[in-house]
PDB file of N, CA, C, O and CB in Angstrom:
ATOM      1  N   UNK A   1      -0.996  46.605  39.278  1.00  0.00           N
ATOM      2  CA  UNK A   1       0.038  45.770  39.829  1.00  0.00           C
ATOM      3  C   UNK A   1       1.385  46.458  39.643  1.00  0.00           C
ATOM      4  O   UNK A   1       1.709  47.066  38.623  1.00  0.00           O
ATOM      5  CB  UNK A   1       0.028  44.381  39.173  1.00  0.00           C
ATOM      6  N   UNK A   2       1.956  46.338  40.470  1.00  0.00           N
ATOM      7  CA  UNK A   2       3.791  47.295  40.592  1.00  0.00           C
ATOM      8  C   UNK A   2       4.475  45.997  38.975  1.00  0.00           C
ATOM      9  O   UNK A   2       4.178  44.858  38.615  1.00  0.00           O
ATOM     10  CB  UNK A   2       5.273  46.763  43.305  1.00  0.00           C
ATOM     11  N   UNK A   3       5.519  47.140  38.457  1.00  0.00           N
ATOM     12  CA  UNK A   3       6.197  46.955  37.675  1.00  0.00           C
ATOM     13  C   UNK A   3       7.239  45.795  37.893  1.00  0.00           C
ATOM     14  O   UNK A   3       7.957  45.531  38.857  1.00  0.00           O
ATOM     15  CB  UNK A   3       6.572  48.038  37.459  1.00  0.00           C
ATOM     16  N   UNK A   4       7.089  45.243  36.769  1.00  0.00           N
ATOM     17  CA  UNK A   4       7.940  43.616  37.128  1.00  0.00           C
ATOM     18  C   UNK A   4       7.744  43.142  38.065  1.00  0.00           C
ATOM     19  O   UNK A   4       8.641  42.958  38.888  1.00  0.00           O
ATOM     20  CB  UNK A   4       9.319  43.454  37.246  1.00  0.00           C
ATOM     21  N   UNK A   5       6.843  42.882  38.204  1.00  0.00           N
ATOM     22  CA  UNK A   5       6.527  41.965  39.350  1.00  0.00           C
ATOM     23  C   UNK A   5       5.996  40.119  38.762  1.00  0.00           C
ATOM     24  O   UNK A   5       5.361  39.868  37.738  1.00  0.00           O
ATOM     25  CB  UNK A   5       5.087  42.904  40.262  1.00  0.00           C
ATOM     26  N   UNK A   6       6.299  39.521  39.368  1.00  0.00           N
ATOM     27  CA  UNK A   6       6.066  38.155  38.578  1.00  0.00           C
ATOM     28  C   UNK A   6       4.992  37.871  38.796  1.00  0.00           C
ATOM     29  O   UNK A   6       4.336  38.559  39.579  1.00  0.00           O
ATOM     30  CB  UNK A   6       6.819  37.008  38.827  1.00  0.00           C
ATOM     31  N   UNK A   7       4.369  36.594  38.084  1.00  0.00           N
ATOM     32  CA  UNK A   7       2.885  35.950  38.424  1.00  0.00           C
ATOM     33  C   UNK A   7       2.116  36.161  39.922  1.00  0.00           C
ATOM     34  O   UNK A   7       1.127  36.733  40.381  1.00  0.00           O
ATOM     35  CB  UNK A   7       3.062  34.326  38.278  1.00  0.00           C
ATOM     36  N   UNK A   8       3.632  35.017  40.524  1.00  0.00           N
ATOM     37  CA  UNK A   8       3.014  34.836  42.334  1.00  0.00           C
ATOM     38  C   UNK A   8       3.027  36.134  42.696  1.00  0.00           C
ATOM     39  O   UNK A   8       1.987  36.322  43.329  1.00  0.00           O
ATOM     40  CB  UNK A   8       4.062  33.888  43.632  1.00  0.00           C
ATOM     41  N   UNK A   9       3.898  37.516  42.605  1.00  0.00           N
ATOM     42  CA  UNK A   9       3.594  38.241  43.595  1.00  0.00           C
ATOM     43  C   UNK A   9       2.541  38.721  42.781  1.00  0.00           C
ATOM     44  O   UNK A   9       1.758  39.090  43.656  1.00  0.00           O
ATOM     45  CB  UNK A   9       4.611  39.144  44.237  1.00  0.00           C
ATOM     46  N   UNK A  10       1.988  38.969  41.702  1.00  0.00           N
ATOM     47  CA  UNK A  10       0.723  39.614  41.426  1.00  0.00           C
ATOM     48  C   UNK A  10      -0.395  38.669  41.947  1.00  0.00           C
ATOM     49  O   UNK A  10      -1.399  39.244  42.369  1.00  0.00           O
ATOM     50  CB  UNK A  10       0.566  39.927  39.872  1.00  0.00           C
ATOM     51  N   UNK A  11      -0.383  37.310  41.986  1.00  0.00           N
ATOM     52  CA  UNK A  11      -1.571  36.860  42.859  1.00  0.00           C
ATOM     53  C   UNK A  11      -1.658  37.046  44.126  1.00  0.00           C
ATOM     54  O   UNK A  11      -2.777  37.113  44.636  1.00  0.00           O
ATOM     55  CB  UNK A  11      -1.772  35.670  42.821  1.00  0.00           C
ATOM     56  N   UNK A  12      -0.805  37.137  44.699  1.00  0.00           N
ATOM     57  CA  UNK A  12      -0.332  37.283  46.102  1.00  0.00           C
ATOM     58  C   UNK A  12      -1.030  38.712  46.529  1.00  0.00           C
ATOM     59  O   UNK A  12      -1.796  38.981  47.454  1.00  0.00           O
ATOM     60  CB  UNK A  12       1.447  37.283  46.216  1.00  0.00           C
ATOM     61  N   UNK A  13      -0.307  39.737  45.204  1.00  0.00           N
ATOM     62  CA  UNK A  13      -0.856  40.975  45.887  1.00  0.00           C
ATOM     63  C   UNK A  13      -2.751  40.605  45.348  1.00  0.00           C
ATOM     64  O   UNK A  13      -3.617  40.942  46.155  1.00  0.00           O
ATOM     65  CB  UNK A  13       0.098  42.805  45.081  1.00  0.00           C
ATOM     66  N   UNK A  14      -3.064  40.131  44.400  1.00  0.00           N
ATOM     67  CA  UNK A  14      -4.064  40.331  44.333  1.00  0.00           C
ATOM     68  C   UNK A  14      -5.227  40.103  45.498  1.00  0.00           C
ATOM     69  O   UNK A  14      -6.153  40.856  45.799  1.00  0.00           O
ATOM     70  CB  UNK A  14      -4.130  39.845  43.397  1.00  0.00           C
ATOM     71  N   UNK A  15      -4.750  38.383  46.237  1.00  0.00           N
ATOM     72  CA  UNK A  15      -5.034  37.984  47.246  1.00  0.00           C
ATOM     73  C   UNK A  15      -5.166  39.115  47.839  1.00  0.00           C
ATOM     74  O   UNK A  15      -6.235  39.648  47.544  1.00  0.00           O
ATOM     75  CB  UNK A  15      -4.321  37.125  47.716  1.00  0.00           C
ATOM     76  N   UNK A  16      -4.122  40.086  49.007  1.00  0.00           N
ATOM     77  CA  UNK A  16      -4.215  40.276  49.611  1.00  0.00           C
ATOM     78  C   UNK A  16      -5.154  41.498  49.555  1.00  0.00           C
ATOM     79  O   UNK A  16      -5.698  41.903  50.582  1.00  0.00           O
ATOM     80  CB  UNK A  16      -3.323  40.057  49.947  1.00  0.00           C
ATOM     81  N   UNK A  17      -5.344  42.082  48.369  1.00  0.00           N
ATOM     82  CA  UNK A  17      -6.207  42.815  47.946  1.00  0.00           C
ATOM     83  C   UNK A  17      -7.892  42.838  48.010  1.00  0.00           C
ATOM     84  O   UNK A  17      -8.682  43.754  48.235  1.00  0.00           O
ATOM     85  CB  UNK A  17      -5.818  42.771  46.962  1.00  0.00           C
ATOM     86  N   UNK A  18      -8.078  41.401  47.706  1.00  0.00           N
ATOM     87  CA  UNK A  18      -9.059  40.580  48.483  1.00  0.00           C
ATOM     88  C   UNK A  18      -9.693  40.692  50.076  1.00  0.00           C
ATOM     89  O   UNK A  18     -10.643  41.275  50.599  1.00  0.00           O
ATOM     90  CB  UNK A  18      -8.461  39.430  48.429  1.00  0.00           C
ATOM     91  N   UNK A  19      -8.581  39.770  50.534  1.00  0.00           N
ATOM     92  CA  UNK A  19      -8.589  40.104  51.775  1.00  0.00           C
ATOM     93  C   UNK A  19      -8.857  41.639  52.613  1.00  0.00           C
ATOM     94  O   UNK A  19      -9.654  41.911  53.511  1.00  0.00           O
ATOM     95  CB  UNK A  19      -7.503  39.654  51.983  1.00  0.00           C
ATOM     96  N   UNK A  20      -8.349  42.060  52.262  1.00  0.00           N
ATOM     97  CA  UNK A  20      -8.417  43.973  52.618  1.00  0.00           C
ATOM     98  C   UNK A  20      -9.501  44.046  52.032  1.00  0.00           C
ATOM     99  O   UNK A  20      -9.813  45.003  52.741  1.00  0.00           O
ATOM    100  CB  UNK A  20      -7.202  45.268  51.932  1.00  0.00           C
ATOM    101  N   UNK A  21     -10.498  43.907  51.299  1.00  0.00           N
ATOM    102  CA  UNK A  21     -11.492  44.555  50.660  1.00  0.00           C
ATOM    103  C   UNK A  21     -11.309  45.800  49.727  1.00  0.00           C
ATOM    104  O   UNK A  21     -12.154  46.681  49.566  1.00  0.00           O
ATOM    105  CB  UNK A  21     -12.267  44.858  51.592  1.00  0.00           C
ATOM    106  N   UNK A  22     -10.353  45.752  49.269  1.00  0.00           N
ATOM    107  CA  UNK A  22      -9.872  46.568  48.009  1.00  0.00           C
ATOM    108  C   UNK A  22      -9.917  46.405  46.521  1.00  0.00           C
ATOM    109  O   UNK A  22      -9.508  47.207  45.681  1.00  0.00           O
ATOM    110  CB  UNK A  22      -8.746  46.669  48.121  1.00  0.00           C
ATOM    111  N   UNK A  23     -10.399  45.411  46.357  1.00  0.00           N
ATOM    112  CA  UNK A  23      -9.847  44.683  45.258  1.00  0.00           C
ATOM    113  C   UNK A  23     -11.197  45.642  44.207  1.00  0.00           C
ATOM    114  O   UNK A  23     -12.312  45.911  44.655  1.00  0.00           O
ATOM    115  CB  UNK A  23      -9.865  42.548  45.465  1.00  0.00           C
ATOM    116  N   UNK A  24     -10.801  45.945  43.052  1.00  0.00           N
ATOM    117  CA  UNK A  24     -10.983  46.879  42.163  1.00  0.00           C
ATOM    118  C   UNK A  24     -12.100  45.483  40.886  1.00  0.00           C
ATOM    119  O   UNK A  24     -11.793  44.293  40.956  1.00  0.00           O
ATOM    120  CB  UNK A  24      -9.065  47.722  41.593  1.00  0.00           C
ATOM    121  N   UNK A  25     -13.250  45.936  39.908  1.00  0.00           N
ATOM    122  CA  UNK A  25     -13.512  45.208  39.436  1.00  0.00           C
ATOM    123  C   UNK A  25     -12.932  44.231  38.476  1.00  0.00           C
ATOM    124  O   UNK A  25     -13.280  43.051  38.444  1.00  0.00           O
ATOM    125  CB  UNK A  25     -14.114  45.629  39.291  1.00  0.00           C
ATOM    126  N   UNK A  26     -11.768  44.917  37.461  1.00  0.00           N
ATOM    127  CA  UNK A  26     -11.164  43.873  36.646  1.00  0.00           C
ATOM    128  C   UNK A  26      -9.913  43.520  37.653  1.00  0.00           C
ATOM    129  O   UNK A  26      -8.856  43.383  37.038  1.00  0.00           O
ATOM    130  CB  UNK A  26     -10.716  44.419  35.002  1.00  0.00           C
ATOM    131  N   UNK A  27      -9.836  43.375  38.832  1.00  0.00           N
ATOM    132  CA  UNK A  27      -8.798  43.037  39.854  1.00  0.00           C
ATOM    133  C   UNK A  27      -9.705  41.499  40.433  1.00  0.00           C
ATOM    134  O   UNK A  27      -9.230  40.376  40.268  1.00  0.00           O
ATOM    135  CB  UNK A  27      -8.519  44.566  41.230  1.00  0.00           C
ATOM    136  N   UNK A  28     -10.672  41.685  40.920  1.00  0.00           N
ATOM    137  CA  UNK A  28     -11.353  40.778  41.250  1.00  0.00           C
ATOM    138  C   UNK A  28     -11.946  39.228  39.911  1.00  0.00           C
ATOM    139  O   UNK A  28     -11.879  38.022  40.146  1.00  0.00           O
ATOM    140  CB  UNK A  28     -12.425  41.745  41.859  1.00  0.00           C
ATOM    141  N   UNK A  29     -12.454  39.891  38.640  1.00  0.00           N
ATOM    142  CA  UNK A  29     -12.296  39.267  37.617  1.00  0.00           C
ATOM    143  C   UNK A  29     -10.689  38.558  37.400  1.00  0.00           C
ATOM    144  O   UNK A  29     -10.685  37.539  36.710  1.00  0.00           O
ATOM    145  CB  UNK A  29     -12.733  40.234  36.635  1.00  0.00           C
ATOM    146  N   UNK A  30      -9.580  38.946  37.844  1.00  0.00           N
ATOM    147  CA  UNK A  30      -9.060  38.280  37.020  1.00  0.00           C
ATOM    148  C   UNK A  30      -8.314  37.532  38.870  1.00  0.00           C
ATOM    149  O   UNK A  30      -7.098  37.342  38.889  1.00  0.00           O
ATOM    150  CB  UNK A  30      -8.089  39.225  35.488  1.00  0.00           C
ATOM    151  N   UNK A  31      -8.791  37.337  39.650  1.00  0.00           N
ATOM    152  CA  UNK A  31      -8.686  36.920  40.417  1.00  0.00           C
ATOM    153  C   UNK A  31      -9.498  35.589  40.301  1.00  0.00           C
ATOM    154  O   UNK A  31      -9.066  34.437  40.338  1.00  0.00           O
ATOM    155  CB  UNK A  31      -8.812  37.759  41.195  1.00  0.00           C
ATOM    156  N   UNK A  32     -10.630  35.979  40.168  1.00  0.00           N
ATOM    157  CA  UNK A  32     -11.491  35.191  40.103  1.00  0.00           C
ATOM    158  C   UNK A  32     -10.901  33.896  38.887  1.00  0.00           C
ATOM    159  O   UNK A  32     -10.976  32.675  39.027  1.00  0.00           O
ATOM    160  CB  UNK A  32     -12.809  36.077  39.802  1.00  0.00           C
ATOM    161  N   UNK A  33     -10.395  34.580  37.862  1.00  0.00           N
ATOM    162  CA  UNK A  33     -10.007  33.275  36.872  1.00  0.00           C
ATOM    163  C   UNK A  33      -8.908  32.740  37.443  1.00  0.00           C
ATOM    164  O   UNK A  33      -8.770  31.524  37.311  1.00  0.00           O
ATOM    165  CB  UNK A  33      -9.638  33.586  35.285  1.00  0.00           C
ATOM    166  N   UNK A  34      -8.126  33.315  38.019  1.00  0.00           N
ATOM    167  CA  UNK A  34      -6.775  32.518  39.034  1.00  0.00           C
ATOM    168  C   UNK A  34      -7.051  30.950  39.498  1.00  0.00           C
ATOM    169  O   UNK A  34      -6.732  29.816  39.139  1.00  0.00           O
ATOM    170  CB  UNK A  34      -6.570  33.441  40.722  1.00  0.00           C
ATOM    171  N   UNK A  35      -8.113  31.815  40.864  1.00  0.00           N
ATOM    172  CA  UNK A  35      -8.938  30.919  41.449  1.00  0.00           C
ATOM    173  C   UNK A  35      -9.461  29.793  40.781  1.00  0.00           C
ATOM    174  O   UNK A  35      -9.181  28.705  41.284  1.00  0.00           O
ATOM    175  CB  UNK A  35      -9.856  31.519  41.875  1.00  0.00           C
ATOM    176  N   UNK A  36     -10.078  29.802  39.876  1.00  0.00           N
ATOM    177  CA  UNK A  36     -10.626  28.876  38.948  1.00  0.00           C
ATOM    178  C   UNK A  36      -9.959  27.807  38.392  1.00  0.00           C
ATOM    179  O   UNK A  36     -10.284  26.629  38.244  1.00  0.00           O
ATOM    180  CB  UNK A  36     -11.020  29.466  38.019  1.00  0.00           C
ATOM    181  N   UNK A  37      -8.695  28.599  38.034  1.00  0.00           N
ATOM    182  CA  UNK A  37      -7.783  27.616  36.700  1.00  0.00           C
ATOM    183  C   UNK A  37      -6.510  26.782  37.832  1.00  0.00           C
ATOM    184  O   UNK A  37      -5.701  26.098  37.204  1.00  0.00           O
ATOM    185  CB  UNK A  37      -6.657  29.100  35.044  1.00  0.00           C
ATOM    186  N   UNK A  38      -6.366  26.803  38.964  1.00  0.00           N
ATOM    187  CA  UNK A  38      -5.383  26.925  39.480  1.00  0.00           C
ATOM    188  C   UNK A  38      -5.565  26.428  41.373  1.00  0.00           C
ATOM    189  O   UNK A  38      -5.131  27.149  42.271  1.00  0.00           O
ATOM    190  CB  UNK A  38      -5.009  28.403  39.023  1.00  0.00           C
ATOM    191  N   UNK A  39      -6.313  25.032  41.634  1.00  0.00           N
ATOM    192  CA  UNK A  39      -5.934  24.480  42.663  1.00  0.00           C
ATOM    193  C   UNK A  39      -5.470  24.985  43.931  1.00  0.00           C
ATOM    194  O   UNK A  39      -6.103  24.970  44.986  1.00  0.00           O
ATOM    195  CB  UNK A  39      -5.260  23.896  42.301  1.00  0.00           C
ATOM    196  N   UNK A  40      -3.727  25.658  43.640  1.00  0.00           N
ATOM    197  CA  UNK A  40      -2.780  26.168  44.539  1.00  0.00           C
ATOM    198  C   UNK A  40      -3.266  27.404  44.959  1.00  0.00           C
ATOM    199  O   UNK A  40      -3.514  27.763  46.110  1.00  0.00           O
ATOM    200  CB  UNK A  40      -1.457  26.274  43.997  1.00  0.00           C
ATOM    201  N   UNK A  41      -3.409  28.201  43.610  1.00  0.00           N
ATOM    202  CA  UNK A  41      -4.050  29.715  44.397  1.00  0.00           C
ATOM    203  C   UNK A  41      -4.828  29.581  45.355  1.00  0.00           C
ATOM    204  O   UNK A  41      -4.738  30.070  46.481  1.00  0.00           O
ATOM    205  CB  UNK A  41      -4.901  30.647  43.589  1.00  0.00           C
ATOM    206  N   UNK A  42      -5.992  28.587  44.717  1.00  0.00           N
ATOM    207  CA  UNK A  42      -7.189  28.792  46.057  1.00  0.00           C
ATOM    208  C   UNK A  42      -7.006  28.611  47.316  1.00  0.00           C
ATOM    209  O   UNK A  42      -7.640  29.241  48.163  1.00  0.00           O
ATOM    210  CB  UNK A  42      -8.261  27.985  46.033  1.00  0.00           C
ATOM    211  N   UNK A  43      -5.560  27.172  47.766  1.00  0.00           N
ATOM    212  CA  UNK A  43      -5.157  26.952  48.346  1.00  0.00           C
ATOM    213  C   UNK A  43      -4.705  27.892  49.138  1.00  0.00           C
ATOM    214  O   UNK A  43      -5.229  28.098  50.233  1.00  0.00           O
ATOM    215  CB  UNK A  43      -4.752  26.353  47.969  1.00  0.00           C
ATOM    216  N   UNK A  44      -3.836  28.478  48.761  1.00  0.00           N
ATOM    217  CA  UNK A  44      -2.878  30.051  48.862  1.00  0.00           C
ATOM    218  C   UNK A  44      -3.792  30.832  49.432  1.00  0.00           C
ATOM    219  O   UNK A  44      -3.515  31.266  50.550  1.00  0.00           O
ATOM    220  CB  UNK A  44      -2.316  30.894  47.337  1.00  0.00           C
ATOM    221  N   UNK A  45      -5.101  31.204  48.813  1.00  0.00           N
ATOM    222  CA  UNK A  45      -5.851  32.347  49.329  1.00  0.00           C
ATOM    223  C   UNK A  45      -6.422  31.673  50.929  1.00  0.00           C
ATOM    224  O   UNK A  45      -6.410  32.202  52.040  1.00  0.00           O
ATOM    225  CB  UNK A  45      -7.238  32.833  48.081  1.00  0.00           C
ATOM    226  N   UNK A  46      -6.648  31.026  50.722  1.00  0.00           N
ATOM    227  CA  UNK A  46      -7.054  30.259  51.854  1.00  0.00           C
ATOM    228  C   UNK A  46      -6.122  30.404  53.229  1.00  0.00           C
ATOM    229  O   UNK A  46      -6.414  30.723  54.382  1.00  0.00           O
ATOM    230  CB  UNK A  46      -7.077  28.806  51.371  1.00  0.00           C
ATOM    231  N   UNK A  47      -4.712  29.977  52.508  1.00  0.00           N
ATOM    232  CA  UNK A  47      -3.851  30.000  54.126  1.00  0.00           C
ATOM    233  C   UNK A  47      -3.659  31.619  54.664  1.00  0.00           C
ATOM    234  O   UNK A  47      -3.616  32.007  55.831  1.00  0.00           O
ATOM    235  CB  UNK A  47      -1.946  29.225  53.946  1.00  0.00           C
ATOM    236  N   UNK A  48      -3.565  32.386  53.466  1.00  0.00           N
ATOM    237  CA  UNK A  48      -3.262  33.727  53.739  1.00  0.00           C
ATOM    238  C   UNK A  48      -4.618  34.208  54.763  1.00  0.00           C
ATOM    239  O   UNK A  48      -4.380  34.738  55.848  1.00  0.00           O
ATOM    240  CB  UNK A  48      -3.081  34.625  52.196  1.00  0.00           C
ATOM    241  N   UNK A  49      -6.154  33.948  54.266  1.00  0.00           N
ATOM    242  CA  UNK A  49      -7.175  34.284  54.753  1.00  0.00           C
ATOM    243  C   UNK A  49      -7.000  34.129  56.103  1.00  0.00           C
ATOM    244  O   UNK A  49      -6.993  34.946  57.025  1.00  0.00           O
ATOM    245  CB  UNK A  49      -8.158  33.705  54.241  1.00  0.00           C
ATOM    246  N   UNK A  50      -6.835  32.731  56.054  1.00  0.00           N
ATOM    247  CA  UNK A  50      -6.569  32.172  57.751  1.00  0.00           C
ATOM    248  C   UNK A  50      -5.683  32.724  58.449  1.00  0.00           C
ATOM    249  O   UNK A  50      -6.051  32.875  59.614  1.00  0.00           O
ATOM    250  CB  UNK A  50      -6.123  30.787  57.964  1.00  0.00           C
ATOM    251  N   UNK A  51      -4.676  33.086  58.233  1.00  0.00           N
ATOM    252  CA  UNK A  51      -3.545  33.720  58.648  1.00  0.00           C
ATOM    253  C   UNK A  51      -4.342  35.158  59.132  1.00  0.00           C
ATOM    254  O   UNK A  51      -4.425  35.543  60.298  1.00  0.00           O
ATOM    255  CB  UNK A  51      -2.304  33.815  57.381  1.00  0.00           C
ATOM    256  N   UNK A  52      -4.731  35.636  58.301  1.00  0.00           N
ATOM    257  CA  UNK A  52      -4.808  37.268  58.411  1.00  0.00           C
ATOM    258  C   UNK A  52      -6.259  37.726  60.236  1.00  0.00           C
ATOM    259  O   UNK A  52      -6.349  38.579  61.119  1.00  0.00           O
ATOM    260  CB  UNK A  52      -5.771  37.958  56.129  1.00  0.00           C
ATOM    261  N   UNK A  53      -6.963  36.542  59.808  1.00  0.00           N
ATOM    262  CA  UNK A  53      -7.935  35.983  60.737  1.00  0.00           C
ATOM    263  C   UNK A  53      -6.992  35.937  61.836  1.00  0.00           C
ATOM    264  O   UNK A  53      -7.015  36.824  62.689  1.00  0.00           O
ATOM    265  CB  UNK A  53      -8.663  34.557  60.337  1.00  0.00           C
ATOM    266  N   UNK A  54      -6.175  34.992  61.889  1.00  0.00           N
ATOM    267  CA  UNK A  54      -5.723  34.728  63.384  1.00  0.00           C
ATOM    268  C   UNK A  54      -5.064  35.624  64.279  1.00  0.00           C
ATOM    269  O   UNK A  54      -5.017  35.605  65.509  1.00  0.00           O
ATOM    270  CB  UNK A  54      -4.905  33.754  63.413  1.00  0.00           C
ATOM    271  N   UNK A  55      -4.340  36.765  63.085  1.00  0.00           N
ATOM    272  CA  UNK A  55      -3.553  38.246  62.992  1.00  0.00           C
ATOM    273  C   UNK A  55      -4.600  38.573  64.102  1.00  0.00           C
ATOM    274  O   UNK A  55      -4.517  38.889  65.288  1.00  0.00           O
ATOM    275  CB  UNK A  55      -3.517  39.362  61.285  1.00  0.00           C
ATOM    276  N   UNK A  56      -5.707  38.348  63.147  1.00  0.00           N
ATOM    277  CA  UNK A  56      -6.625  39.848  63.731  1.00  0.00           C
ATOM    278  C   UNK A  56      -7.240  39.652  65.112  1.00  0.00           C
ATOM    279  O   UNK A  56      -7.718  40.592  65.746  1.00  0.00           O
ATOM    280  CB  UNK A  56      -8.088  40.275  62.674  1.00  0.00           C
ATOM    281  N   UNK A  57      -7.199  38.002  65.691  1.00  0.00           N
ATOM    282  CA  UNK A  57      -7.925  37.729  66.565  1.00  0.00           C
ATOM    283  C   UNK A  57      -6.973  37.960  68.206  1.00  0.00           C
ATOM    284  O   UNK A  57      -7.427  38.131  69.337  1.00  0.00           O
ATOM    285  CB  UNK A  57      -8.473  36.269  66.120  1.00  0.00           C
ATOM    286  N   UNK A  58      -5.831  37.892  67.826  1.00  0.00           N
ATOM    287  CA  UNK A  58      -4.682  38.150  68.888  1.00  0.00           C
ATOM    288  C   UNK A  58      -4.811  39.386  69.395  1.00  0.00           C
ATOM    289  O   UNK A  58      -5.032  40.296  68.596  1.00  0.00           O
ATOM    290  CB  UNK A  58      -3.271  38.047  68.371  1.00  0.00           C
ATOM    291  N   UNK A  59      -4.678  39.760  71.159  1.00  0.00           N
ATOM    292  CA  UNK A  59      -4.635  40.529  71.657  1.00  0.00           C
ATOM    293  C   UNK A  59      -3.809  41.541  71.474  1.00  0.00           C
ATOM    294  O   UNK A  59      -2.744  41.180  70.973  1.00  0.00           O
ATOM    295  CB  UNK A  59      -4.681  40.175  72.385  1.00  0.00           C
ATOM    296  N   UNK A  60      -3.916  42.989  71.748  1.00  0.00           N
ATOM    297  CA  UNK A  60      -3.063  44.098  71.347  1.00  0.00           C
ATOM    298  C   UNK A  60      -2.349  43.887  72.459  1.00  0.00           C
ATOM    299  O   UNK A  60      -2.781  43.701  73.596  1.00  0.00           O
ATOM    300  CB  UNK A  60      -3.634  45.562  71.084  1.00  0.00           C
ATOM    301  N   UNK A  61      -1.235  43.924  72.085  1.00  0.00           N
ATOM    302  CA  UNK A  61      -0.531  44.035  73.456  1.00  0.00           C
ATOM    303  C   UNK A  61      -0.113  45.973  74.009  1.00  0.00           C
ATOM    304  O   UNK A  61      -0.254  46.988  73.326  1.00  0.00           O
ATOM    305  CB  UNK A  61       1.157  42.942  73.169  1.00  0.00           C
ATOM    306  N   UNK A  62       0.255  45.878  75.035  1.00  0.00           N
ATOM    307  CA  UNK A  62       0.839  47.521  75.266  1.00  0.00           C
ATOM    308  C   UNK A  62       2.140  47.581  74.842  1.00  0.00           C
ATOM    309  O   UNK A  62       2.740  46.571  74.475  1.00  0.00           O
ATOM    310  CB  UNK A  62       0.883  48.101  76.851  1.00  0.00           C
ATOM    311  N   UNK A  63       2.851  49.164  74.866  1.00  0.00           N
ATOM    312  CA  UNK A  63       4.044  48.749  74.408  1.00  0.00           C
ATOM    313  C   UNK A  63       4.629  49.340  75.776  1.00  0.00           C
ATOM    314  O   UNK A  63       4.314  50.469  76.152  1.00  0.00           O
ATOM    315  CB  UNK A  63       4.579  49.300  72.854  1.00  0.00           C
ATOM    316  N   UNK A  64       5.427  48.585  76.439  1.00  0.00           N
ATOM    317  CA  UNK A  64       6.072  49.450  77.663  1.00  0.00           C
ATOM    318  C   UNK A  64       6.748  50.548  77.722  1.00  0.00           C
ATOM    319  O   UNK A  64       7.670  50.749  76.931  1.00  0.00           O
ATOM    320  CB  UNK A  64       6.827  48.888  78.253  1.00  0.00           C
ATOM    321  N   UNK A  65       6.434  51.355  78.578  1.00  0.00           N
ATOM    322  CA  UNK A  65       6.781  52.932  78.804  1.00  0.00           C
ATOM    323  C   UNK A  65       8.474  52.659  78.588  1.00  0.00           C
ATOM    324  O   UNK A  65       9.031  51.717  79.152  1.00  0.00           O
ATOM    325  CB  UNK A  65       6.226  53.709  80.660  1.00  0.00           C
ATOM    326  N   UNK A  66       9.243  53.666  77.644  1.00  0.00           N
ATOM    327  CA  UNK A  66      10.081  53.900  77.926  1.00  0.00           C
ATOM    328  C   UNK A  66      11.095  53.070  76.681  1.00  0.00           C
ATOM    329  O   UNK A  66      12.255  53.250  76.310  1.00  0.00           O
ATOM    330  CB  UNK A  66      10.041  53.707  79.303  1.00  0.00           C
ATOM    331  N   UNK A  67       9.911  52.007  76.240  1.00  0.00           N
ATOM    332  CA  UNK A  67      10.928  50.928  75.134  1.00  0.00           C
ATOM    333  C   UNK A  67      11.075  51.796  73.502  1.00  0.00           C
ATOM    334  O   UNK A  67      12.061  51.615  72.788  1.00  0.00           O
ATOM    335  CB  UNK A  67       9.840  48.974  74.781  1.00  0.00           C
ATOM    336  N   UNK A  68       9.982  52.681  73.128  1.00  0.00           N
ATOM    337  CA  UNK A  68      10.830  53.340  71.814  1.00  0.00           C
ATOM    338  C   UNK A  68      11.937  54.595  72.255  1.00  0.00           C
ATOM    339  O   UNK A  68      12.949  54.722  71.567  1.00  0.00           O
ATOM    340  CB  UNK A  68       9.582  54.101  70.633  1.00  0.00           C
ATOM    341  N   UNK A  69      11.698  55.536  73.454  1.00  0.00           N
ATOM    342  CA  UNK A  69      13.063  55.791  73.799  1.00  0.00           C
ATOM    343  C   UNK A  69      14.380  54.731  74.056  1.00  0.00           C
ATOM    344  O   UNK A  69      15.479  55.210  73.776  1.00  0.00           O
ATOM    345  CB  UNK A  69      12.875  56.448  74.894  1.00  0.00           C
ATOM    346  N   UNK A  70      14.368  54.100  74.286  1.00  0.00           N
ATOM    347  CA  UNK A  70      16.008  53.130  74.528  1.00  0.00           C
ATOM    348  C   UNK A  70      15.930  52.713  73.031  1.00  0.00           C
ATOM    349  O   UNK A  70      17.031  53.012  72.566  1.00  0.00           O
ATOM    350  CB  UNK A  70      16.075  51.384  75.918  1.00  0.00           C
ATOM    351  N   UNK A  71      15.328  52.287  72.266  1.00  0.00           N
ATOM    352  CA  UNK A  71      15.162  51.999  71.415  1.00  0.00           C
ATOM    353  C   UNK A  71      15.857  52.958  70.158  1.00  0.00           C
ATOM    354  O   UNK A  71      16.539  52.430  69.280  1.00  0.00           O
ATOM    355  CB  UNK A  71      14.004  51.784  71.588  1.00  0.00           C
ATOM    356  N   UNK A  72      15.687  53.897  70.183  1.00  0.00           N
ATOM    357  CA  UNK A  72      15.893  55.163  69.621  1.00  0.00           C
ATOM    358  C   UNK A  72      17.231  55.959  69.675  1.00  0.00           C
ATOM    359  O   UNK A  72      17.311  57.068  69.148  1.00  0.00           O
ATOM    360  CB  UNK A  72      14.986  55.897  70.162  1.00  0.00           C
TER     361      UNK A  72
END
């Protein structure tokens, strides 16, 4: 977990760590006790899950010719 980082963003990152399929064994263990002790997290993991789902289900869009030149 990054340095000083507080509770939520270490569950947060842990979550998302989860989600990605990254999550390392004592990463997942202590996820897992989050989950357990703590209502909101599960909650939390949940909206993020859903979220990341709906991310993924949306069409790619194109990017129009010409928009990172003007852009730039």
């Amino acid at each position: 977990m990054g340095v000083g980082m507080t509770g939520h963003e270490t569950t947060i990152e842990l979550i998302n760590a989860e989600i990605d399929g990254v999550l390392t064994g004592p990463q997942r263990a202590e996820l897992n006790r989050l989950l357990l002790a703590d209502p909101s997290v599960r909650a939390l993991r949940d909206d993020l899950a859903r979220t990341c789902r709906a991310l993924d289900e949306m069409p790619r869009e194109e990017i129009p010719a010409g928009l990172h030149e003007a852009i730039v």
